[in-house]
C-alpha positions as MATLAB code, in Angstrom:
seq = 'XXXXXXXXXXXXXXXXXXXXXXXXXXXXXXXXXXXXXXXXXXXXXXXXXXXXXXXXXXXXXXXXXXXXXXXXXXXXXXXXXXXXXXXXXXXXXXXXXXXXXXXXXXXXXXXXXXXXXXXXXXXXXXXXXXXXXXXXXXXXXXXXXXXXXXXX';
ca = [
      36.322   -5.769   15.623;
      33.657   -2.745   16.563;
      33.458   -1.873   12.767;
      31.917   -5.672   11.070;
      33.375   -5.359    7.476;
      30.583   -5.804    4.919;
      32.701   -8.337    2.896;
      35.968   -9.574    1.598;
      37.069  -12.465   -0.115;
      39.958  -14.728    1.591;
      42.089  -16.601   -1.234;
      45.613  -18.156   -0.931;
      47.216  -18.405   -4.275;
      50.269  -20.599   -5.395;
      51.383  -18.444   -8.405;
      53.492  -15.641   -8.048;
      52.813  -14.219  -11.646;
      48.905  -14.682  -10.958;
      49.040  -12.958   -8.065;
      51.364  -10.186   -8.947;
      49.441   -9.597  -12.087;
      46.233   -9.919   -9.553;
      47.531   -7.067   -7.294;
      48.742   -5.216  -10.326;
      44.559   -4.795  -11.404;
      43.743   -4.000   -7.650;
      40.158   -2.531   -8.865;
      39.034   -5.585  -10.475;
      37.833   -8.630   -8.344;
      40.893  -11.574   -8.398;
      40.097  -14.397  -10.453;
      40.671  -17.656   -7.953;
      40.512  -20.367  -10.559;
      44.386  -20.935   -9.494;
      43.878  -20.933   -5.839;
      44.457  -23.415   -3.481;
      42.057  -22.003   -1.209;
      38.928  -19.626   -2.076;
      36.574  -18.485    0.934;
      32.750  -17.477   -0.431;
      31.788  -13.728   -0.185;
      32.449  -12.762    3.875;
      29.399  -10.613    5.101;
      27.726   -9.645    8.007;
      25.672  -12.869    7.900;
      28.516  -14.809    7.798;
      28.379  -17.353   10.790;
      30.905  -16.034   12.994;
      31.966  -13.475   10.654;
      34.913  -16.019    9.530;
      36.170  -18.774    7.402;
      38.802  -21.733    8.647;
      41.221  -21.254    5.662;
      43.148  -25.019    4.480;
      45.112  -25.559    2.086;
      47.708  -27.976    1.147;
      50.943  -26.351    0.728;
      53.630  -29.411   -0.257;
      56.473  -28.763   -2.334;
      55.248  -24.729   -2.600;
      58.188  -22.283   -2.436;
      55.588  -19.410   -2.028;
      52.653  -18.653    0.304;
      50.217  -15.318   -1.199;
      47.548  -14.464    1.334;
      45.193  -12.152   -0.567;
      41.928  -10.397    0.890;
      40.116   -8.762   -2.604;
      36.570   -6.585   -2.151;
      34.163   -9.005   -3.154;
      33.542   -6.862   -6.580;
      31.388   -3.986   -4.525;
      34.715   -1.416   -3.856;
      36.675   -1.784   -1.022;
      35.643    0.793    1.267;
      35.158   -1.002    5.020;
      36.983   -4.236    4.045;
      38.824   -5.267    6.637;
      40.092   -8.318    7.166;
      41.824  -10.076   10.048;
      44.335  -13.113    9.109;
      43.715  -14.984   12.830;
      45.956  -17.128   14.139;
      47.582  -18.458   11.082;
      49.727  -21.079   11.203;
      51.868  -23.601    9.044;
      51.678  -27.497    9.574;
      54.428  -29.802    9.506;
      54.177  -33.241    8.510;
      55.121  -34.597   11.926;
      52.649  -32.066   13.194;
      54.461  -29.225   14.428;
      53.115  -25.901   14.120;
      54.700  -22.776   13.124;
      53.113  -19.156   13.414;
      53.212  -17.861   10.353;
      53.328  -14.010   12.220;
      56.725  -15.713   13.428;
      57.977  -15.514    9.895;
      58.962  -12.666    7.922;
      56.999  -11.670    5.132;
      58.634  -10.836    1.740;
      56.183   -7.822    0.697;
      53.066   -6.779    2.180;
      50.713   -4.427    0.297;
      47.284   -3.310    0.879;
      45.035   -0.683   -0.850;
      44.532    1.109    2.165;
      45.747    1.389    5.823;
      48.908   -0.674    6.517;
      49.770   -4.677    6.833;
      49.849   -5.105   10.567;
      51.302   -8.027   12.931;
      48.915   -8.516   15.766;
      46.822   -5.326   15.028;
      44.027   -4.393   12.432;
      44.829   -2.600    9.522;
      44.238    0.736   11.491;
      46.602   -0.385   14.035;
      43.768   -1.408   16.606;
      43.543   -4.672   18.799;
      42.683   -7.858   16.737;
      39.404   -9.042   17.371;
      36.704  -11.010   14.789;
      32.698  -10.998   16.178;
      33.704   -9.726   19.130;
      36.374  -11.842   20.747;
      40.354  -10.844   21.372;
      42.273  -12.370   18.985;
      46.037  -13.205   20.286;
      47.937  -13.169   17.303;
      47.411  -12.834   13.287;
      47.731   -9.973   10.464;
      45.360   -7.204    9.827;
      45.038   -5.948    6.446;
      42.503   -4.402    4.183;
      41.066   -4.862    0.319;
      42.436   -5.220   -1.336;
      45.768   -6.614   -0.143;
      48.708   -9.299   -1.290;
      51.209  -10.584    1.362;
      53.618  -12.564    0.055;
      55.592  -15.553    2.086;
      58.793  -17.427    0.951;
      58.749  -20.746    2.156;
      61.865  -22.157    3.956;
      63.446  -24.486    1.807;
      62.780  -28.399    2.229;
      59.579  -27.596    4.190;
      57.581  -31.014    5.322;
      54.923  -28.738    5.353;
      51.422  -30.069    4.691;
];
């Protein structure tokens, strides 16, 4: 993207009360000691100006993709979800942008498939990205897992 975002904070929680409670106290930084994945503070310096985000999901009935504001406010925390994508055992992959979400929510702008959170093209350092969700700090999106998922 043209605008860099100074930082944001890329977490994927398995809780639904944690993270509703979470989004509920948007102006305080999100305690990750529940997370399944965490990403360090996202900056400028950040090689690549990304994180790969893993996390095994096994037996979860919920997927919360979270971007918080790194404790500093949230003004110019974007945040670009690029190509995410679910695993299956046998591995298959399955866009998670294929999915519908249950309830998107971000502090400012709007939850966007295939566009930044200001409704611009996807792109992280630079390069086009093809698919993903653009979003802002802080922001909860919240997945219900098919049922019976082999997903890893």
């Amino acid at each position: 993207m043209k605008m860099l975002p100074p930082v944001y904070r890329l977490i994927v929680f398995p809780l639904l009360a944690f993270c509703l409670q979470a989004f509920q106290a948007m102006a305080k930084p999100i305690k990750v000691k529940d997370a399944l994945f965490a990403s360090k503070l996202i900056t400028t310096q950040t090689k690549g100006h990304a994180v790969e985000v893993k996390a095994k999901i096994k037996g979860a009935k919920n997927l919360y993709l979270t971007v918080s504001d790194g404790g500093d406010s949230y003004a110019c925390d974007w945040a670009d979800w690029a190509y995410p994508r679910l695993l299956q055992a046998n591995g298959e992959e399955t866009k998670l942008t294929d999915l519908n979400w249950k309830s998107a929510k971000t502090a400012w702008g709007k939850v966007n498939l295939h566009k930044n959170c200001g409704g611009g093209s996807l792109t992280i350092n630079g390069k086009a990205i093809s698919y993903g969700i653009g979003t802002h700090a802080n922001s909860l999106i919240h997945y219900e897992l098919p049922k019976n998922h082999e997903l890893g």
